[in-house]
C-alpha positions as CSV (number, residue, x, y, z in Angstrom):
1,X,113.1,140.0,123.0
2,X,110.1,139.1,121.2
3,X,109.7,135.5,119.7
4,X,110.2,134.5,116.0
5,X,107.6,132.7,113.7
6,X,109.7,129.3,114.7
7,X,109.2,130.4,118.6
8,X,112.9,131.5,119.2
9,X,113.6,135.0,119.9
10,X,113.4,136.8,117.3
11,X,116.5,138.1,115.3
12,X,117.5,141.6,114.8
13,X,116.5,143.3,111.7
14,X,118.1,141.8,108.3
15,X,121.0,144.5,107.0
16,X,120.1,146.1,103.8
17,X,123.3,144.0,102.4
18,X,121.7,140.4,104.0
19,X,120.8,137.9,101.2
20,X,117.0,135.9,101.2
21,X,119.7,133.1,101.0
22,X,121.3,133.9,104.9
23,X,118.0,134.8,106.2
24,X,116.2,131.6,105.5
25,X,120.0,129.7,106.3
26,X,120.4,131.3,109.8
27,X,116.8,130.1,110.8
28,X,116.6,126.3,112.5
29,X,113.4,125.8,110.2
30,X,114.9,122.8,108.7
31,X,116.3,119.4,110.3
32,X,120.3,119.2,109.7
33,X,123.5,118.3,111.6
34,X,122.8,121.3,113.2
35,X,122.3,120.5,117.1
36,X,120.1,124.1,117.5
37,X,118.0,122.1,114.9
38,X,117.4,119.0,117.0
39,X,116.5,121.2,119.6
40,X,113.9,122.9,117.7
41,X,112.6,119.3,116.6
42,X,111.9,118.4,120.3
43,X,110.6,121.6,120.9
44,X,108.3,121.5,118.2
45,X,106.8,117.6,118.8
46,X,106.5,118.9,122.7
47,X,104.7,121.8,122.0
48,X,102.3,119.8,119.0
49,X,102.0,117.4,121.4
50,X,99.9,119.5,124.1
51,X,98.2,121.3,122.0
52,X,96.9,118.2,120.9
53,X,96.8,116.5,124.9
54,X,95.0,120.1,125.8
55,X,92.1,120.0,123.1
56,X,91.4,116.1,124.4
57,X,90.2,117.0,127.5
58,X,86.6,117.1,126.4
59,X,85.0,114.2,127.6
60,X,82.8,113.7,125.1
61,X,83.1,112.7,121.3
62,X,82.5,116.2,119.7
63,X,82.2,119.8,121.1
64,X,79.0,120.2,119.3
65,X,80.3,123.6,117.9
66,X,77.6,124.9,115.4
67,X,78.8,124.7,111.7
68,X,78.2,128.5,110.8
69,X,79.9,129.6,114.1
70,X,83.0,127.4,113.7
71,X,83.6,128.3,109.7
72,X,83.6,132.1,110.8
73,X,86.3,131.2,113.4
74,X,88.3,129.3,110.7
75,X,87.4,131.9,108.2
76,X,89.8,134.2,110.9
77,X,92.7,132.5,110.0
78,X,95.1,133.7,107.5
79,X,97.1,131.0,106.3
80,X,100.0,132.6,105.0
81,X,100.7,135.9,106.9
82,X,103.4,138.4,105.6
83,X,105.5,137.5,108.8
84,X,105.6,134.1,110.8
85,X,103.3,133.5,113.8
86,X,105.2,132.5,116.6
87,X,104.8,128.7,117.1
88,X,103.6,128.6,120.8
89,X,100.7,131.7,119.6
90,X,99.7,129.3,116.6
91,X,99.3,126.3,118.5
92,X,97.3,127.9,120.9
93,X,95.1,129.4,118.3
94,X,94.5,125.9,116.5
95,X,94.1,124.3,119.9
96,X,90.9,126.2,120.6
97,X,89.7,127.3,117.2
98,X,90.3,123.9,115.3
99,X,91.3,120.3,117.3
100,X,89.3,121.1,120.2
101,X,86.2,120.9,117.3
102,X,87.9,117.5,115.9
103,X,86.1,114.3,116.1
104,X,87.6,112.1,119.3
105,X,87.9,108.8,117.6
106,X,89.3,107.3,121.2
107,X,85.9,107.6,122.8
108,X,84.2,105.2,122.8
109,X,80.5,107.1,122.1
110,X,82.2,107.6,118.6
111,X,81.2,104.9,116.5
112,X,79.8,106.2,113.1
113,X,82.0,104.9,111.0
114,X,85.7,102.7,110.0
115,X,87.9,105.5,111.6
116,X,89.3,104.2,114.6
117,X,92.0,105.8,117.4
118,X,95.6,105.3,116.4
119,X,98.6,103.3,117.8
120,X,100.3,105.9,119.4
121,X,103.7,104.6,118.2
122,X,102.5,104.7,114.6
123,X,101.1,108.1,115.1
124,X,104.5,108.9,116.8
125,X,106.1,107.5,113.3
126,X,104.7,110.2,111.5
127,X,106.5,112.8,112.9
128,X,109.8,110.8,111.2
129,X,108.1,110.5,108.3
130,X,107.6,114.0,107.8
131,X,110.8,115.3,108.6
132,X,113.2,112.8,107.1
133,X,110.4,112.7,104.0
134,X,111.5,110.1,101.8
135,X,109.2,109.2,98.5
136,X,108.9,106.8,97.9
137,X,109.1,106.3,93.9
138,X,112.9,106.0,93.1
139,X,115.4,104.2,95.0
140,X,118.1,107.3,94.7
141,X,115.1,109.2,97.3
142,X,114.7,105.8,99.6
143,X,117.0,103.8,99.8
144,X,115.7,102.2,103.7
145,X,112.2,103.1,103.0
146,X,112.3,101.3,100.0
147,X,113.4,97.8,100.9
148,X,111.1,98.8,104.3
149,X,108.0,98.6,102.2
150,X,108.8,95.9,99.9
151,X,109.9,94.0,102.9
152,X,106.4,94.7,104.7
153,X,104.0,94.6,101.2
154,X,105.6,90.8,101.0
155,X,104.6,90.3,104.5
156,X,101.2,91.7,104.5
157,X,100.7,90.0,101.1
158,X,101.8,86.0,103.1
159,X,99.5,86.8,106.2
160,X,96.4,87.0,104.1
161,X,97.3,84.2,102.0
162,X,99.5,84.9,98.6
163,X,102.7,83.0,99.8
164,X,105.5,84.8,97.6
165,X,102.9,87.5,96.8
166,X,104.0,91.2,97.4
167,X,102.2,94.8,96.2
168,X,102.3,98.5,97.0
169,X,101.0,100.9,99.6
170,X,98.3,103.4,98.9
171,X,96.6,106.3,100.5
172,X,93.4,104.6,100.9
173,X,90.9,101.7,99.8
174,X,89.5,103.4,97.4
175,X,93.0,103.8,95.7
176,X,93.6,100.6,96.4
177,X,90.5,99.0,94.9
178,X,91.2,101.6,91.4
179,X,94.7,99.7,90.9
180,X,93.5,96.5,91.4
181,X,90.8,97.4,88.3
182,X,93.4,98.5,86.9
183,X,95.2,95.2,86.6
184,X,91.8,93.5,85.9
185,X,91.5,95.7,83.1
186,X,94.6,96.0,81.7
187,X,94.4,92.2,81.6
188,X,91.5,92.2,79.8
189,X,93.3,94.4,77.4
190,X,96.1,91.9,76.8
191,X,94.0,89.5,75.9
192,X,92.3,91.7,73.4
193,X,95.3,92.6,71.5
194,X,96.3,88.8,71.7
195,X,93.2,88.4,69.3
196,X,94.3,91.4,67.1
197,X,92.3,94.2,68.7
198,X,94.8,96.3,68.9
199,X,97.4,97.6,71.3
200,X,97.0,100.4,73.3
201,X,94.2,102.2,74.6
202,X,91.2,101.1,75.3
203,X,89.8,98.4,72.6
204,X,86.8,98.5,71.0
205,X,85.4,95.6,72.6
206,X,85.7,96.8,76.1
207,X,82.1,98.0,75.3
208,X,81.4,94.1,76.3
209,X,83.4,94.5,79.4
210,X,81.6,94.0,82.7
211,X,82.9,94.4,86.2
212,X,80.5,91.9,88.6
213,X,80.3,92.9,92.3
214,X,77.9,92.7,95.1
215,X,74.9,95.2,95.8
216,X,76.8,95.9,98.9
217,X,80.1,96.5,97.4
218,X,81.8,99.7,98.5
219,X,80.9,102.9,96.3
220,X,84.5,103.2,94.9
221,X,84.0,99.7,92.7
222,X,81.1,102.3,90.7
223,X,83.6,105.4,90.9
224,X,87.0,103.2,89.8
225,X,84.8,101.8,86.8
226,X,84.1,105.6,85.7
227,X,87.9,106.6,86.2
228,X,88.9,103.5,84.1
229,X,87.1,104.4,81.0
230,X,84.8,102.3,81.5
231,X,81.8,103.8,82.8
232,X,80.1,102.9,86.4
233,X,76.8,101.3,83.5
234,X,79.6,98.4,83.0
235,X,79.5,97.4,87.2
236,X,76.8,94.5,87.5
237,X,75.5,94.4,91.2
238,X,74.8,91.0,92.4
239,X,71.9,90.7,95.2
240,X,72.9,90.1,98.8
241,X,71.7,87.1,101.1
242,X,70.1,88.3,104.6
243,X,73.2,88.9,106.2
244,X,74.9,90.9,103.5
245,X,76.9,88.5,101.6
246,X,77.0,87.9,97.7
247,X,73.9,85.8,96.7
248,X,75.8,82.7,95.0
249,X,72.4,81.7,93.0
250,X,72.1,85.3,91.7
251,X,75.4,85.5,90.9
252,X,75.2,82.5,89.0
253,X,72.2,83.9,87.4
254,X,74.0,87.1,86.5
255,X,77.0,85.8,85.1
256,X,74.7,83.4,82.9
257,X,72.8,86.4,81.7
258,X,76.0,88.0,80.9
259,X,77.1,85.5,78.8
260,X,74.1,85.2,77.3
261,X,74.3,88.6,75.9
262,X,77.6,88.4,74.8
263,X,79.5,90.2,77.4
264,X,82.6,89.5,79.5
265,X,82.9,89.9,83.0
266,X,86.6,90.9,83.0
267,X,86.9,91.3,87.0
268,X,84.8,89.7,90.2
269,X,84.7,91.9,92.9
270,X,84.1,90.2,96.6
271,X,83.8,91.8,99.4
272,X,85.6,90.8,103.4
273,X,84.0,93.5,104.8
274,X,81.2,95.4,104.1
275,X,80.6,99.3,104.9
276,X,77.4,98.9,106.3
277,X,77.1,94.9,107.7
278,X,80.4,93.9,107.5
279,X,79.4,91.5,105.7
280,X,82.3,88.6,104.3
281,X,81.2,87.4,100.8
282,X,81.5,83.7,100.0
283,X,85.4,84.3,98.9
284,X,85.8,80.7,97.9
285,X,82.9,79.7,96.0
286,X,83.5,83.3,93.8
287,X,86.9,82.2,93.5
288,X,85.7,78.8,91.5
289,X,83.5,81.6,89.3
290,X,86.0,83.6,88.6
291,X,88.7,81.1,87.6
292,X,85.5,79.3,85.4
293,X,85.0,82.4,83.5
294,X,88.2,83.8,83.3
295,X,87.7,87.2,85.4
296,X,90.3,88.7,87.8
297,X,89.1,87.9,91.0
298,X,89.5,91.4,93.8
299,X,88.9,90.9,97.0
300,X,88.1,94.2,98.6
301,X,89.5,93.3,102.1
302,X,89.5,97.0,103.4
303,X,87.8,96.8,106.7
304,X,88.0,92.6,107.1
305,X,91.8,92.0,106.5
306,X,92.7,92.9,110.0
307,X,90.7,89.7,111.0
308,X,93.6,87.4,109.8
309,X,95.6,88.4,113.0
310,X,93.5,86.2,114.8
311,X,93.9,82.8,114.2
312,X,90.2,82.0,115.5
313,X,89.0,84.7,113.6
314,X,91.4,83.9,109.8
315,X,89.0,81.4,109.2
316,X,86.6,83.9,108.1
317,X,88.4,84.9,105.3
318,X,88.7,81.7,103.9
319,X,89.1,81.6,100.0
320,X,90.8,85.1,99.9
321,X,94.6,83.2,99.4
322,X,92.7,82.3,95.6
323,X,92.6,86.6,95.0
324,X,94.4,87.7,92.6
325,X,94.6,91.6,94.5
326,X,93.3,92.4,97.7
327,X,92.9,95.9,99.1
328,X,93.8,95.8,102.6
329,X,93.0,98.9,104.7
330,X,95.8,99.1,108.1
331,X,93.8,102.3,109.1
332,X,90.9,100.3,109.5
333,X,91.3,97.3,112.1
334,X,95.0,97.7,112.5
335,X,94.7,100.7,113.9
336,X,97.0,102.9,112.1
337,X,96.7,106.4,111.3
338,X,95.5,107.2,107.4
339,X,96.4,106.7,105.0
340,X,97.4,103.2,105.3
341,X,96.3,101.0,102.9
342,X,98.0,98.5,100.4
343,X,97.1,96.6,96.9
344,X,98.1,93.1,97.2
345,X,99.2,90.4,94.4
346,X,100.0,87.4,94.1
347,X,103.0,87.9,91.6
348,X,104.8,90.7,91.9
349,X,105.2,90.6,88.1
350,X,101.4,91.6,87.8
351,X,102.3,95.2,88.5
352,X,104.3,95.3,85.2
353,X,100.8,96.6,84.0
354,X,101.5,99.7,85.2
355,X,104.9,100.4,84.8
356,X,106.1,103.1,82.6
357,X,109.7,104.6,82.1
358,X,111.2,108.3,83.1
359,X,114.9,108.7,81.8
360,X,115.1,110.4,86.1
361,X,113.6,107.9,88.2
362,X,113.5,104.2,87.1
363,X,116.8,104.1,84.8
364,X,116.7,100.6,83.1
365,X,120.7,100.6,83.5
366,X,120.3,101.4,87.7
367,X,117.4,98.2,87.5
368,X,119.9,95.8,85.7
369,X,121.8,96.2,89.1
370,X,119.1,95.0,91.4
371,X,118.0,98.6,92.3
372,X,114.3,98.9,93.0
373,X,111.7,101.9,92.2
374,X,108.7,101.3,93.6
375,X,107.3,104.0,91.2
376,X,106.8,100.9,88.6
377,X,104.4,99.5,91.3
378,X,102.3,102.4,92.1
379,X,99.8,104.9,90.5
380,X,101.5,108.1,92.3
381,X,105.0,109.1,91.8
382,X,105.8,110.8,95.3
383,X,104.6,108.8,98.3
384,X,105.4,109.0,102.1
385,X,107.3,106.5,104.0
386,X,103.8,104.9,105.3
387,X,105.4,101.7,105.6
388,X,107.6,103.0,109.1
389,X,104.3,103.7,110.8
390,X,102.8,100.6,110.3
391,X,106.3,99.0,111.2
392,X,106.6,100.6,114.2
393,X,102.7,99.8,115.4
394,X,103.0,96.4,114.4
395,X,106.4,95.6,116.2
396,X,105.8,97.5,119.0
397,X,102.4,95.9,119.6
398,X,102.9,92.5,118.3
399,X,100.4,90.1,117.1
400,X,99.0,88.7,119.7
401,X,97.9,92.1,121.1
402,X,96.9,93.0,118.4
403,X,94.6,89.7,117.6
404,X,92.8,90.1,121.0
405,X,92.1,93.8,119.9
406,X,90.0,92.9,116.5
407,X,89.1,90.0,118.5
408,X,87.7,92.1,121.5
409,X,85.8,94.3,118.5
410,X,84.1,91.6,117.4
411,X,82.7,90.2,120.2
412,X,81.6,93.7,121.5
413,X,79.4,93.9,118.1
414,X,77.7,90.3,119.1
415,X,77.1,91.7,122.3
416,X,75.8,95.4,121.2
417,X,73.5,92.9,118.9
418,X,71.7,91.3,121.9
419,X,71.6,94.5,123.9
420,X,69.9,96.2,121.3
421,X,67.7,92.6,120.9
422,X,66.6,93.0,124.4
423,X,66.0,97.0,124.4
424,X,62.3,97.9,124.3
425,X,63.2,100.8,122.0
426,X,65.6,99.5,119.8
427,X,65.2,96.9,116.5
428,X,67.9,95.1,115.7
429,X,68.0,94.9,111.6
430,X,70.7,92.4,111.4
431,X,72.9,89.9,112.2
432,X,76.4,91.6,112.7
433,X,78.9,89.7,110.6
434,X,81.9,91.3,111.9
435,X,82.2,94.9,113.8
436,X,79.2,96.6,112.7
437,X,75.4,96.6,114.3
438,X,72.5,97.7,112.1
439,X,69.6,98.6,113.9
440,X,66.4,101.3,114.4
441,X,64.7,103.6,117.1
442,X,61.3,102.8,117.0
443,X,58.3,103.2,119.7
444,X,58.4,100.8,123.0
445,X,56.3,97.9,123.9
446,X,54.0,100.3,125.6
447,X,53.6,102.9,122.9
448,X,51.3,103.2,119.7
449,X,52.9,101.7,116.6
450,X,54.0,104.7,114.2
451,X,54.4,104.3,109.8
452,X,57.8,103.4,108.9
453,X,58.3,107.7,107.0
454,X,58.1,108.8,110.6
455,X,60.1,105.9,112.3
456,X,62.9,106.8,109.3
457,X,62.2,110.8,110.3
458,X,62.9,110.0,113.7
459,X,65.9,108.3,113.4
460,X,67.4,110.5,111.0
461,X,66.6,113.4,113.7
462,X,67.6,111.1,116.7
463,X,71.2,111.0,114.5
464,X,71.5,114.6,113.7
465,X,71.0,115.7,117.7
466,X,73.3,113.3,118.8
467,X,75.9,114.9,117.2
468,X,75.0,118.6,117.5
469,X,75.1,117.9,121.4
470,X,78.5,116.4,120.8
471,X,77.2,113.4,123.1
472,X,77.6,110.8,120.4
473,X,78.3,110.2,117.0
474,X,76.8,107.3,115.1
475,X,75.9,106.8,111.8
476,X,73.1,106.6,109.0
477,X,72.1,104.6,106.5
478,X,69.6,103.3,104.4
479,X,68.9,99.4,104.7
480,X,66.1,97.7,102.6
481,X,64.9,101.3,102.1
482,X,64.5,102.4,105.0
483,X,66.8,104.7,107.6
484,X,69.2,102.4,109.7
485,X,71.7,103.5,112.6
486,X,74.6,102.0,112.9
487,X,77.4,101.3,115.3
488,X,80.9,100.1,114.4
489,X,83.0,99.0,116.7
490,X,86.9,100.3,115.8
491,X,87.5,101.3,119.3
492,X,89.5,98.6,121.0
493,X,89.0,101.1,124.3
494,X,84.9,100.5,124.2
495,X,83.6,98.3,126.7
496,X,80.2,96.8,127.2
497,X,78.9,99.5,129.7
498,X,80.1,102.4,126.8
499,X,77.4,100.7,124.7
500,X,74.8,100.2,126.5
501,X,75.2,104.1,127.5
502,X,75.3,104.5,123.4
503,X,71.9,102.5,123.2
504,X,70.3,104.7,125.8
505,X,71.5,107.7,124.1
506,X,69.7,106.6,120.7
507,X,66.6,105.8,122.9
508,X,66.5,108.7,124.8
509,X,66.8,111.0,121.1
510,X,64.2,108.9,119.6
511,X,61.9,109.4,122.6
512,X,62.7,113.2,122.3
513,X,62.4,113.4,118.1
514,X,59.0,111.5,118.4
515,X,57.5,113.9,121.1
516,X,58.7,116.6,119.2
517,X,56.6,115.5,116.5
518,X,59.1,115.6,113.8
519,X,57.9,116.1,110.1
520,X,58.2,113.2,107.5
521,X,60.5,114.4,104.9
């Protein structure tokens, strides 16, 4: 007997009298009491489970598949056929057409960017968040997961700082950093109404409304402005000291100038973490500006919050207990799978700002009693149960594993720093601050000297054949104007032998761009 979309055998033909309703009922699609549907659950995760085991066996970051060639082969897939694919036939088919072509974040020659291998008992966690799927918005959906994530929000909020603090999980930073804005703003807008500006909507003074951050503050601070209302010509970029950080003296200077004109910087934004140097603004010294001129203080702790595992490493983040929201990413340095991030407070009562009633979730008779719905915390209504994975990655791993992890990370980008110091090919652009190194191709001791276009040609085309061989995958960026590789160091299974192979892989593509003679673009 031939198998069934789900992988069982298949049943016979439906009778002309058989209802849609005992079709879909007699299938074990669906977790219930059902014992033939706990068997189907185990078969399932097995099967998932080496397909994904099977495409790993590459051992190399990326398959170097060519982009044209491997949309055709997705372009064969038909989503939604008229009749199910039997599972075990699927699998195979997106085991060779689409994970094998994944990125390999576990090796350790991928190290382009923040996206780092996962716990695999937090990846395990997903599979129970996906098929007991709770959302997270109303109590009456989660009851568990909803104490769960308040429980571990109040948590996170204490271990970076805010002692009786709490917040809400997100998808991401970026969605993190928009609700913090959103409370600086929303602020702002109180206070304006206060003064008889009116309530509601934006008022007309928000035209004076400035959002201060550092030239090196992530992208989203520009993009969250824009959402907001209040345009991405309202976000004043500070300068950056040598190693990355917020300029004090030009941000003194900027905030004068502000003032000078008349407008208000409503929100500070510092930065633990910076995409490209990781980088740890001053969090302290902003703190004393913020408080001075009555801005919100946000500390955008995406990639740096894992660093307060450590206690030899907390130290770093000194100042950030004075936030009033952080963004903290847990797909980032703690190593869980995204999205994982949360928006921290200090006072819980902060996230009143976006709180709104619906007669069917958050019933103000139901919240008299003591029930909680998240959904006056959050920006989404439905969310997953993200809190369980990062519950069961924390517990299971504990924090003193997971301190010499980050720990481990950052000590491999100080030593990648003095490899690449010591390389006769390499430049080293910058001090690493944390778990990032910033450097350049450019010719050997021995070789003539070429103009910084070509050097920035090279590197761009030392990048790009990396990671059409599939050999490595690092990243690209722009520093002081000119083209920068980077390595970031997520990987707590690198070692000091997989970089140096990564800096001889760089070399060797530069040698080979430069000989090619590559044109300046």
């Amino acid at each position: 007997m031939s198998a069934s979309r789900n992988g069982l055998p298949k049943r016979p033909a439906a009778d002309v009298g058989e209802t849609t309703a005992e079709v879909v009922e007699a299938a074990p699609d669906f977790l219930t009491a059902d014992p033939r549907s706990h068997a189907q659950l185990r078969r399932v995760a097995l099967a998932t489970a080496d397909a994904v085991a099977a495409a790993r066996l590459q051992d190399q970051p990326f398959s170097g598949a060519d982009p044209a060639q491997l949309a055709a082969a997705i372009a064969t897939i038909d989503p939604c056929p008229d009749d199910g694919v039997a599972l075990d036939e699927l699998l195979a088919q997106l085991r060779d057409a689409v994970l094998a072509h994944g990125v390999h974040v576990s090796d350790p020659r991928c190290a382009a960017h923040l996206h780092c291998p996962t716990l695999l008992t937090a990846a395990a966690a997903e599979l129970a968040i996906g098929v007991t799927n709770q959302s997270l918005d109303s109590y009456d959906q989660a009851p568990a997961a909803t104490l769960v994530e308040d429980h571990l929000v109040r948590w996170l909020a204490a271990t970076l700082g805010l002692s009786g603090g709490s917040g809400v999980l997100t998808s991401g930073g970026t969605a993190s950093n928009l609700l913090g804005l959103l409370l600086a703003r929303e602020r702002a807008g109180a206070r304006a109404a206060a003064h008889g500006a009116g309530v509601g909507g934006l008022p007309p003074e928000h035209v004076r409304w400035r959002i201060v951050a550092s030239a090196a503050a992530h992208d989203s601070i520009r993009r969250c402005a824009a959402v907001l209302g209040l345009g991405t010509g309202c976000v004043t970029a500070v300068a950056t000291d040598d190693a990355g950080r917020i300029d004090l003296g030009a941000l003194d200077a900027e905030l004068a100038a502000l003032a000078s004109a008349g407008l208000e910087p409503i929100a500070i934004v510092a930065t633990a973490g910076t995409t490209d140097l990781g980088a740890i603004d001053p969090l302290a010294p902003i703190a004393e500006r913020a408080r001075a001129c009555g801005a919100w203080l946000h500390v955008d702790a995406a990639l740096g919050s894992g660093l307060a595992l450590s206690p030899r490493l907390a130290p770093l983040l000194d100042g950030i207990e004075l936030a009033d929201s952080i963004t903290a990413d847990l797909h980032k340095l703690w190593f869980m799978p995204i999205g994982a991030s949360a928006l921290l407070v200090r006072d819980v009562a902060l996230l009143a700002a976006v709180h709104h009633h619906s007669d069917y979730l958050n019933r103000p008779e139901d919240e008299v009693d003591g029930v909680l719905n998240l959904v006056g915390r959050s920006l989404d209504t439905s969310r997953r149960f993200d809190a369980l994975k990062i519950l069961v990655g924390l517990r299971s791993t504990g924090r003193l594993r997971m301190a010499a992890m980050v720990e481990r990370l950052v000590a491999l980008a100080a030593g990648a720093a003095r490899a690449v110091d010591a390389h006769d090919e390499l430049e080293l652009l910058a001090e690493p601050s944390t778990v990032t190194v910033v450097f350049r191709w450019r010719p050997g001791g021995g070789e003539a000297p070429l103009p910084d276009d070509l050097i920035d040609a090279v590197n761009v085309a030392a990048q790009r054949a990396l990671l059409r061989s599939g050999r490595a995958i690092v990243g690209r960026t722009r520093l002081h104007g000119r083209v920068a590789l980077k390595l970031t160091f997520v990987n707590p299974l690198a070692r000091e032998s997989d970089v140096g192979e990564l800096l001889d892989l760089v070399a060797e593509a530069g040698r080979a761009a430069a000989r090619a003679g590559v044109a300046v673009r």
